[in-house]
C-alpha positions in Angstrom: -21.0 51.9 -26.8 -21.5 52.4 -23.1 -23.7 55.1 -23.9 -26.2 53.1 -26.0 -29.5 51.7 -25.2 -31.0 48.3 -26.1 -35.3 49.0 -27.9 -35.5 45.4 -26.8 -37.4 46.2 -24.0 -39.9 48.9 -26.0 -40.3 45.5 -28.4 -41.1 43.5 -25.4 -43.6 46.1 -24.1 -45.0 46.1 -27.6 -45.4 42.6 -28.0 -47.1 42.2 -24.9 -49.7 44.8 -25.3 -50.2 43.5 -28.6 -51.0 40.2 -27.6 -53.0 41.3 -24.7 -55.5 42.9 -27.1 -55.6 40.5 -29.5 -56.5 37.9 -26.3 -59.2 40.6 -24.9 -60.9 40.9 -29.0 -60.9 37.1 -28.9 -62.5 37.2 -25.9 -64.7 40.1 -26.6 -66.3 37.7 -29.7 -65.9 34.8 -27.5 -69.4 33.6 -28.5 -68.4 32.7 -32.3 -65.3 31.3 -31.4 -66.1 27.7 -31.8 -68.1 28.2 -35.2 -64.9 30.0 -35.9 -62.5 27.7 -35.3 -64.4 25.0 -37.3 -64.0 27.2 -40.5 -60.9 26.1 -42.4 -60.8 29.5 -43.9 -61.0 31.4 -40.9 -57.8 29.0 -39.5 -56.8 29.5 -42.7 -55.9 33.4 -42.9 -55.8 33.8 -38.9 -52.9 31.0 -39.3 -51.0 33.2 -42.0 -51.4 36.5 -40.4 -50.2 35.3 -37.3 -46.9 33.7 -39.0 -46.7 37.0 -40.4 -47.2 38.8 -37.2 -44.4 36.1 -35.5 -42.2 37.2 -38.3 -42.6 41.1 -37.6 -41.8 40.4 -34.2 -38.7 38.3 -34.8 -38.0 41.4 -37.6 -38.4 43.7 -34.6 -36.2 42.4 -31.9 -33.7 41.9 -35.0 -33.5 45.5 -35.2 -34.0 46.6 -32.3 -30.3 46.9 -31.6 -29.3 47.4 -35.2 -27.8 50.8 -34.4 -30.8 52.3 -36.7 -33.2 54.5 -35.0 -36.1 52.8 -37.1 -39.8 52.5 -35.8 -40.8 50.7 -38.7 -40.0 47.1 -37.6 -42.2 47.7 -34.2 -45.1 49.5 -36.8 -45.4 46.1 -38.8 -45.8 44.2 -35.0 -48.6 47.0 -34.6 -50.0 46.8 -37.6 -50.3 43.3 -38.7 -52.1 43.2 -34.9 -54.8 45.4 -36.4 -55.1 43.4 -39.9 -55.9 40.7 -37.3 -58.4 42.5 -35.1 -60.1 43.6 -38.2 -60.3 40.1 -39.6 -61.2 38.4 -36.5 -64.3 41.4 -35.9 -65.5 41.2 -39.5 -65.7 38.0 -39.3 -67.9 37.8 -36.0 -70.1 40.4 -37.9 -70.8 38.7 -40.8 -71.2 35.4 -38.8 -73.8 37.4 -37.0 -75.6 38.0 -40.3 -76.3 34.6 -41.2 -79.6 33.0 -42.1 -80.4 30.1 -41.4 -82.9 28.0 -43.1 -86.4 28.2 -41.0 -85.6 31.4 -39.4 -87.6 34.5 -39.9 -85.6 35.8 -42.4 -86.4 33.1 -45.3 -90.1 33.2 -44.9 -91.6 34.0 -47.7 -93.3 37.7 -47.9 -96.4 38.2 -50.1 
């Protein structure tokens, strides 16, 4: 086993670009963020995608010395990071689309 080489550090890499993004889309939508965070839904499903993201990584770093040349564990860290991006854009959009009453939008058009 001289010969073999640890992924840990390709699951580090990954982990820390992954959370880098996810830190720069936060940012990016920075401007909802505390209408956001007041939303028990919102904490809600950001809460359980990010257990399930903590779990892919901890899945990852698991087998990452394994002995199985398997990318799989480092795509569910990847793509549970793009569930969240999603989620966290969509939801700035739609909070973007929201009347309120007296605006523009509800007055009434004859």
């Amino acid at each position: 086993m001289a010969n073999s080489k640890s992924d840990k550090t390709l699951v580090t890499k990954v982990l820390i670009f992954c959370i880098l993004v996810m830190i720069g889309w936060q940012w990016a939508f920075v401007h909802f963020s505390a209408a956001n965070y007041a939303s028990r839904v919102y904490l809600g499903i950001i809460g359980v995608s990010f257990a399930a993201f903590i779990y892919a990584v901890y899945n990852a770093y698991k087998q990452a010395d394994s002995g199985t040349k398997d990318n799989s564990s480092r795509g569910w860290v990847i793509g549970i990071t793009v569930v969240i991006l999603l989620f966290i854009g969509i939801w700035a959009a739609g909070a973007n689309e929201t009347v309120k009453p007296g605006s523009p939008q509800m007055e009434d058009v004859r």
